[in-house]
Residue, then its C-alpha position, 0 to 999 in steps of 0.5 A: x463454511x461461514x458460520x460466524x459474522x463479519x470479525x472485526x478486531x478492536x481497531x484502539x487495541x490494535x493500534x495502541x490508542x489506550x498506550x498513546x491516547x490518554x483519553x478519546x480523540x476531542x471535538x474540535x474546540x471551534x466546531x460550532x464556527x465550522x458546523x456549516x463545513x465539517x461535522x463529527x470533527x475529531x482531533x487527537x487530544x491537545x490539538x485544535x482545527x481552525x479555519x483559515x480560509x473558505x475558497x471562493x469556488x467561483x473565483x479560487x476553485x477548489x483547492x489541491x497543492x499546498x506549499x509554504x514559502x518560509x515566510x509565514x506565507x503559504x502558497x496553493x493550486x487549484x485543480x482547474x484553476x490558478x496559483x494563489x498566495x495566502x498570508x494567514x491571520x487569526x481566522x477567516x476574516x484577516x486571511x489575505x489570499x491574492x492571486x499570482x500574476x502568471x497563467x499557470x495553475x492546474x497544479x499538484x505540486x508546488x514548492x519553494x526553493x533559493x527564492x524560485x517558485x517550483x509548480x508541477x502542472x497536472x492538467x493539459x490547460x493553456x499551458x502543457x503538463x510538466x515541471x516549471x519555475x516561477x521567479x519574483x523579478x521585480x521584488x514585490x515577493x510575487x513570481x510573476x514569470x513563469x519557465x517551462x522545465x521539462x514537459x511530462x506529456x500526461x495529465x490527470x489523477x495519475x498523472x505529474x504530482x509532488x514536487x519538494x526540495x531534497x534535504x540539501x536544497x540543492x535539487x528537487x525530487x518529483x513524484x509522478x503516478x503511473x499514468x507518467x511516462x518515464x521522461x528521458x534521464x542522465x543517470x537511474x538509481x533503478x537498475x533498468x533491467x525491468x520486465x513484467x516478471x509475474x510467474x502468474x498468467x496476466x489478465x488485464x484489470x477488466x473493469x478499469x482504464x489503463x489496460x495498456x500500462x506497464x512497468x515500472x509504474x509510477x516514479x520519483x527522480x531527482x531534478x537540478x534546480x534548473x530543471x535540465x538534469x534528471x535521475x530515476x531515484x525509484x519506480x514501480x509505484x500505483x499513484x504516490x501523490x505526495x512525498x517527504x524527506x525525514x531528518x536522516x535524508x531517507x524519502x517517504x510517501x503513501x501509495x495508493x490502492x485500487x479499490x476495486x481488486x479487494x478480495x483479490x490476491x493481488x490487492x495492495x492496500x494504501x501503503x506507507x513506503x520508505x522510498x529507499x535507493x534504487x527501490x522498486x515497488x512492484x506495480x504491475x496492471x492486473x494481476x500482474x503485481x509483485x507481493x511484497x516479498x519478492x527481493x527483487x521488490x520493496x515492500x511497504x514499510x505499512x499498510x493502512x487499508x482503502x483510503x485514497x492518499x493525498x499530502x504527506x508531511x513531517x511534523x518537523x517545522x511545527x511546535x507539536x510536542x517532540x514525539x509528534x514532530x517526529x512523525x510523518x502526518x498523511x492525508x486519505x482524500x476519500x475518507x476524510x482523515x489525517x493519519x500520524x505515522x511513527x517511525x523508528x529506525x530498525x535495522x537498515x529500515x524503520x517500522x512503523x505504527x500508526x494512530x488516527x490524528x484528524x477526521x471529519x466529514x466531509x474533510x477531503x485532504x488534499x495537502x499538507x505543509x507544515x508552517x515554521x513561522x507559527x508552528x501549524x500544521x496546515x492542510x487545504x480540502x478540495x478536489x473534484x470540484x467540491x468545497x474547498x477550504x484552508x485549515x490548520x492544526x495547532x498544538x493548543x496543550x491540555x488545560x489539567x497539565x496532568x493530561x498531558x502525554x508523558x514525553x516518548x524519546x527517540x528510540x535509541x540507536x542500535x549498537x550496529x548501525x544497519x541504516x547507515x551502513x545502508x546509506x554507505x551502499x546507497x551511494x555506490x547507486x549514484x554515479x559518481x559512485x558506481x563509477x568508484x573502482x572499488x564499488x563492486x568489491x565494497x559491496x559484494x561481501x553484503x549481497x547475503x547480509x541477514x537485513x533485507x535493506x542492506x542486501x537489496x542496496x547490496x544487489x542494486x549497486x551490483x546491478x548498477x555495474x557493468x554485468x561483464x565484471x560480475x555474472x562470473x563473479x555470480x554464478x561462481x558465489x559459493x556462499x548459500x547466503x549470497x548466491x541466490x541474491x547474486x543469481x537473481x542480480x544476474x538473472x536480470x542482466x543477461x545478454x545470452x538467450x539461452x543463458x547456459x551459464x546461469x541455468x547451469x548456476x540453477x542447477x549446481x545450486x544445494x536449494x535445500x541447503x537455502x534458508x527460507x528467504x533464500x529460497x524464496x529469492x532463487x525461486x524467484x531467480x529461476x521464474x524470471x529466467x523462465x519468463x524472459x529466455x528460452x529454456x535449458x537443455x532438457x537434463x539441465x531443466x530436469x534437474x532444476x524443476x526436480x528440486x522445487x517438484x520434492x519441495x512442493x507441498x511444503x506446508x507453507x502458504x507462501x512458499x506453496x503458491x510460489x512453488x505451484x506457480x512455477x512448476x504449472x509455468x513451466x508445465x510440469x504434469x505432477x503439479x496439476x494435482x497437487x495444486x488442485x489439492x491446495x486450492x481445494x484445501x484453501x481456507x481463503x477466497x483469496x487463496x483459492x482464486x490465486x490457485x485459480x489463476x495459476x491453473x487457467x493455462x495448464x495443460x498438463x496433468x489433468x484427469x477426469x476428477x481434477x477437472x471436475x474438482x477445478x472447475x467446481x471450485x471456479x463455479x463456487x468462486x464465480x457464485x460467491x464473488x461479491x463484485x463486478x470486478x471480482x466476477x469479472x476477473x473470475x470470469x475470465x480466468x474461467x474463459x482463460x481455462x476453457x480456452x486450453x481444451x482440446x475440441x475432445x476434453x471440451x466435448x468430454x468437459x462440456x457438462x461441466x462447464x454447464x454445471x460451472x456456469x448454472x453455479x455461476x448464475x446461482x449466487x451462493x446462499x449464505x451457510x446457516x450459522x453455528x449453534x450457540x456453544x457457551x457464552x464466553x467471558x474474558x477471563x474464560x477466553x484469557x485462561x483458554x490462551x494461556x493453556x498450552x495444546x492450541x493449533x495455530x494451522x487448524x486457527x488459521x481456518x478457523x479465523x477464515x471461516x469466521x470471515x475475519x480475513x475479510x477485515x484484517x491482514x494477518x502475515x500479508x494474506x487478507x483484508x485491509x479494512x481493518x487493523x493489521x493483526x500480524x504479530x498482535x500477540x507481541x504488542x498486547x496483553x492477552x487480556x486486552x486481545x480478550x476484551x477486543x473479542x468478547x467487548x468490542x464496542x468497549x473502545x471504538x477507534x475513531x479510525x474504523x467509526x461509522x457515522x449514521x446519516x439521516x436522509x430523506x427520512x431514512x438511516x443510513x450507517x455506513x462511511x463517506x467513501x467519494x466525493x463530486x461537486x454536490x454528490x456524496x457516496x457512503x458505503x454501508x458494507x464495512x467490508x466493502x468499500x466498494x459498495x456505496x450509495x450517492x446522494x446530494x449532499x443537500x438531501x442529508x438532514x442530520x448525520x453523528x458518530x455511531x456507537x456501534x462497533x463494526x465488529x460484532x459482539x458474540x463472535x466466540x459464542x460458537x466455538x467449543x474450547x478446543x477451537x477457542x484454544x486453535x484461534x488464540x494459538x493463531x492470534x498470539x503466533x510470531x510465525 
């Protein structure tokens, strides 16, 4: 039932600007000197962007890498062009820029090292993609000769990407996208026990290339300084352009998106990512990708939404103020931003928060490089063969001291160091240390650990072992905290096909006596077993199946899917109805297209009015899809499910696939909305919170209904166009949630601000998404970015902020106060 406008939270409440912020993000101080480049330039308060160099298009390209050298001097690529060495000045006029003296460029990495040139080529030029070194032999301070240390056979924006120093200067780490092959390598962190391993029936992207990519994705290795030994530190990414090391050694990098599967289940928004040892991310082609909570898995440390990530630096070889120094600052190509990413450690990982540092239009961020010498924080635009030029970010301070931001200390360290005890496993994933007699005993006792960090290093260093010293060890693991990590550790190690000693493990396992997490895990264990071997011996298959079918429902979102998922893998009959039911009952889109997939390929289980109720619901997801990419996917989840009748149930389905496909050939009209209820104030909507008595299951639907998954992500289900709301009732004040719902043009982020361009006498609000050459793409549906228009960026007359918020005004007005008291439970809710 949709009966309410788009919601759109707050983004300044979600993302504590009024905490952090003490007044609106600030114009840029030269703004009038760069009119002619950027417009509605904004940059946190104190801070001030300055030009350094406009690129020559013809004679320097279009900017996309950028390192600097440690001397003051920077160094940058171009996308089709070569390598170029900047000394900045004050400004435009006294930068000197000189081109290298070697045929190399076409670079998306580039780093300096003990004096050497590090260039990682992306392009197939006159040279072959790969890893080069580049040293200065006659001492001018120029390289001028160029060696080829390991060829990467791929190229493009998938392709070779960062390459940086690691945090003892004594060898590098290289980060290439999925479209990169793993090379050849001495020695992985990455068990490479890794398959597909999705209990979902796949169906290939339909709509993109890549179709025949597979795992582990896009990866980052460790490489010695002469480029001849390689080690796999993680895997399983989409296209990571960039990557940076903390104070503590741990790695970092910002995942991109594909845009094309919002609304999808399976959508994995831009992501913030400890690259932890060993880790692996999930990337799979279609409808292959592992949510977040697979143990097998690393989740994202934080979700940012649609954007396309270019550079990632910290702050640390800046003069920014401490806390800003600390933080990790990327860069989102295709909406022209900066983000300031804060961390802090938690438990064996850290969490983060995160605030918007730079924007402009149009401001294509390429790259980052943080500059010691005076203290900037520099970044090249470009890409795509659009304009190009070199900025920096400067710490200029406030001119009334009383603005300035009260000093933020470091977090203090937790009394039981979880991250070190973490980094103590992690050397047990080297190989040295796996090579340690005592490394299977050291790490063992943490397989069950309540840290989800130091348990997946535990389970790593396991896996990293000879698998004859251990499985025993596995499935005779009588701790239930332990055993389901030790059986999913051995479920991917077996050498037996049939495994009977793990399928007896399965069976012997009291799965009701798991906690939640521990049973998602031996879930999990028992999917993979079922994906890679052949099946158990009938009673031993009985008894595993009979103890997720008394499971299933369990009334949690997450846990249901899984269970449904595997128990219609399987073909256990009794499943069929219960997964129509939930997909019925789903409040999601997303929801329903999951169970959807799950259905497509059972054949077990059906009667006549679950048929007909299945295949309704896939004429309502075919009308209501809002894209090509979605209708293509429902489309062929429809094709998948045809494709299981038997020539009867086909003539006996066939009106209702005619009736399924006439739905889909009638988009679905919009529902008429709800009638006025009351107008709510704040303080109404505080006291309504503040009553006990509210439904967080029944706010549930009622936040789908109302669209607000289309925006936000509460708990990992929804969209990512807006804040994350997930546990916003620890973060804020009842009062400021009621504000950002009945005011919510109050405060604007500058975040989630449209711009409104005048074109050719038309206005246009909307967000640039795309940039090529001359061409510029604006979205002007805020829920999907896919949606765009492309205009010649000539034809734009005139173009500033809007003041309207994309959340609209009003949204409460239709509810009566015991569904107010529902949402707010559901809001406010830590669980």
């Amino acid at each position: 039932m949709k009966w309410l406008p788009q919601c759109f939270f707050s983004a300044a409440l979600a993302y504590g600007l009024a905490v952090v912020v003490p007044a609106p993000a600030a114009p840029a101080r030269d703004g009038d000197a760069n009119a002619d480049l950027l417009r509605d330039v904004l940059v946190r308060p104190g801070y001030e962007l300055q030009l350094v160099h406009r690129v020559d298009p013809k004679a320097e390209g279009s900017w996309v890498s950028l390192t600097a050298v440690g001397d003051g001097r920077l160094v940058a690529s171009a996308q089709f062009g070569r390598l170029f060495v900047i000394t900045p000045g004050d400004g435009p006029d006294d930068t000197v820029v000189k081109r290298l003296p070697v045929d190399l460029g076409m670079a998306q990495g580039l780093c300096v090292v003990q004096g050497d040139l590090y260039v990682m080529v992306n392009a197939q030029g006159p040279r072959p993609a790969g890893l080069y070194r580049c040293r200065d032999t006659d001492g001018d301070q120029l390289w001028d000769q160029v060696e080829l240390l390991r060829e990467l056979g791929s190229s493009g924006e998938h392709g070779p990407h960062a390459v940086v120093p690691s945090p003892s200067g004594e060898s590098l780490y290289v980060a290439c996208g999925n479209v990169t092959k793993p090379t050849e390598f001495a020695w992985s962190r990455v068990p490479t026990a890794w398959g597909d391993d999705s209990i979902l029936p796949r169906i290939d992207d339909p709509l993109r290339s890549f179709s025949n990519l597979r795992e582990p994705g896009g990866w980052i290795a460790e490489v010695s300084l002469d480029g001849k030994d390689w080690r796999l530190h993680a895997a399983g990414f989409r296209n990571q352009y960039d990557i940076a090391f903390n104070r503590w050694g741990d790695l970092f990098t910002f995942d991109s998106d594909n845009e094309y599967d919002i609304d999808a289940p399976w959508y994995r928004p831009t992501r913030v990512c400890h690259v932890a040892s060993g880790g692996e991310f999930g990337w799979r082609h279609g409808t292959g990708k592992w949510p977040p909570y697979y143990e097998d898995s690393v989740g994202p440390l934080l979700e940012i939404g649609p954007g396309s990530p270019t550079g990632v630096e910290f702050g640390y070889a800046t003069d920014f103020p401490a806390a800003d120094q600390r933080a990790l600052f990327v860069g989102d190509w295709s909406h022209g931003r900066v983000f300031m990413v804060d961390l802090d450690l938690e438990g064996g990982g850290y969490r983060a928060s995160v605030k918007p540092f730079l924007s402009a239009s149009p401001l294509p961020v390429t790259d980052l490089a943080a500059n010691f010498q005076d203290g900037a924080l520099y970044l090249t635009t470009g890409g795509r063969r659009v304009g190009s030029a070199l900025w920096r970010v400067v710490y200029v301070g406030f001119e009334n001291p009383a603005d300035e931001p009260a000093p933020i200390p470091p977090a203090p360290l937790p009394e039981e160091d979880l991250n070190k005890l973490r980094r103590e496993i992690e050397y047990y994933h080297t190989e040295a240390g796996a090579a340690d007699p005592v490394a299977l005993d050291n790490v063992w006792p943490y397989l069950g650990h309540d840290d989800r960090h130091v348990r997946y290093a535990a389970r790593v260093a396991v896996e990293l072992q000879p698998a004859d010293r251990w499985l025993q060890r596995a499935y005779a693991e009588a701790d239930p905290r332990a055993r389901p990590y030790a059986l999913l550790a051995a479920t991917r190690h077996q050498s037996q096909d049939p495994p009977h000693d793990l399928y007896e493990a399965f069976r012997d396992t009291d799965f009701a006596g798991l906690t939640a997490e521990g049973k998602l895990a031996y879930l999990r264990a028992v999917g993979v077993s079922h994906l890679r071997y052949e099946s158990p011996e009938l009673p031993t298959r009985r008894a595993i199946v009979a103890k997720f079918a008394e499971a299933l429902p369990s009334g949690e979102t997450i846990f249901d899917r899984e269970l449904a998922a595997f128990l219609l893998a399987v073909g256990y009959p009794d499943a069929t109805a219960t997964a129509v039911r939930l997909m019925e009952d789903a409040p999601l889109a997303s929801e329903r297209l999951y169970y959807a997939l799950a259905l497509c390929e059972t054949r077990q289980g059906w009667t006549p009015e679950l048929r007909r109720t299945y295949y309704q619901m896939l004429g309502q997801i075919l009308a209501g899809s809002r894209d090509r990419s979605m209708q293509a996917y429902a489309e062929r989840i429809a094709a998948r499910a045809d494709e299981q009748l038997t020539d009867e149930e086909r003539t006996t389905a066939a009106d209702l696939i005619a009736q399924r496909d006439e739905q889909r050939a009638s988009p679905a009209g919009a529902t008429p909305p709800r009638p006025l209820v009351r107008e709510w104030n704040i303080d109404q909507v505080v006291d309504a919170a503040n009553q006990q008595g509210g439904d967080p299951t029944r706010g549930r639907r009622l936040f789908a209904e109302a669209q607000c998954f289309t925006c936000h992500r509460f708990r990992g289900e929804g969209g990512a166009v807006g804040p994350d709301l997930t546990a916003v009732g620890r973060r804020f004040a009842v009062r400021d949630i009621a504000t950002a719902l009945v005011d919510p043009n109050a405060t604007i982020s500058d975040q989630y601000r449209q711009t409104v361009f005048e074109i050719d006498g038309r206005t246009i609000v909307g967000r640039v998404v795309n940039l090529n050459k001359q061409e510029i793409s604006i979205a002007t549906d805020f829920t999907d970015p896919k949606h765009y228009q492309t205009f010649d960026a000539d034809d734009i007359e005139d173009q500033f902020p809007s003041n309207a918020s994309p959340m609209p005004a009003g949204l409460l007005n239709v509810l009566d106060e015991d569904e107010l008291l529902d949402l707010m439970a559901y809001l406010l809710s830590t669980e």
